[in-house]
C-alpha positions in Angstrom: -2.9 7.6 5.1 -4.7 4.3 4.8 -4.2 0.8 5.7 -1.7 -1.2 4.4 -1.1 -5.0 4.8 1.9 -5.8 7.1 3.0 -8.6 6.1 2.4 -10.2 2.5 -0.5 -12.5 2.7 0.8 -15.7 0.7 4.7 -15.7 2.2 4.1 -13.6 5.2 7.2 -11.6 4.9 7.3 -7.9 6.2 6.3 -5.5 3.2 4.2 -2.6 4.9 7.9 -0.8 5.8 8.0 -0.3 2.2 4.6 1.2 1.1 5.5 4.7 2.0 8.9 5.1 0.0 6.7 2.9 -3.0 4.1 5.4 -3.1 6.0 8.4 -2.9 8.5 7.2 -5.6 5.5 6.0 -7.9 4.1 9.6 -7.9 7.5 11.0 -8.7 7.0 9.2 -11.9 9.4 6.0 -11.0 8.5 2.9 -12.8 6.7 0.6 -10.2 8.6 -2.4 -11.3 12.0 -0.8 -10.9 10.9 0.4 -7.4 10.8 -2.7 -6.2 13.3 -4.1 -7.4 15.0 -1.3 -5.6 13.2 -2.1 -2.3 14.2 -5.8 -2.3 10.7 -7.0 -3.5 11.4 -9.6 -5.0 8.8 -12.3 -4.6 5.8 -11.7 -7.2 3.2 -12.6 -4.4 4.9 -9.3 -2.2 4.4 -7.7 -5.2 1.3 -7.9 -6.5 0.1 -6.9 -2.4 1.9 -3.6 -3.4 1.1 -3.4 -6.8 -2.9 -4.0 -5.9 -3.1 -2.5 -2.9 -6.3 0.4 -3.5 -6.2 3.2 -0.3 -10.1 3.7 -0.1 -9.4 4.6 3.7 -10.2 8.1 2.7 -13.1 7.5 0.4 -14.9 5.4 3.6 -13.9 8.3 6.0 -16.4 11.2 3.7 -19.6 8.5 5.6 -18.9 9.0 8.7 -19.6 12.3 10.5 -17.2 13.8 13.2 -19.3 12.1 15.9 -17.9 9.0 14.1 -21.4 8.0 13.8 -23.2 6.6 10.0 -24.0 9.8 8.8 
């Protein structure tokens, strides 16, 4: 889980359709590169917004108790 950018941040087109399937390819042991090609990623600004995107969703979440107060 974690938030992903919708859209790509220089060109604007739709890339946060593809982070799932990215991700769960990439762990497989899939060569980034070729999984984007495979996606239709072409542009290298899309790219690098997948490439450099860091999940610290989780890592924030261990701060906050369940009361979703500072903690």
């Amino acid at each position: 889980m974690g938030v992903v950018p919708v859209r790509c941040f220089t060109c604007g087109a739709v890339i946060g359709d593809k982070w799932d399937e990215f991700t769960k390819r990439v762990k497989e042991g899939q060569d980034p590169g070729m999984v984007l090609n495979e996606l239709g990623v072409k542009r290298y600004c899309c790219r690098s917004m997948l490439l450099s995107h860091v999940n610290i969703f989780d890592e924030v979440l261990k701060y906050y108790n369940v009361k979703g107060e500072r903690g």
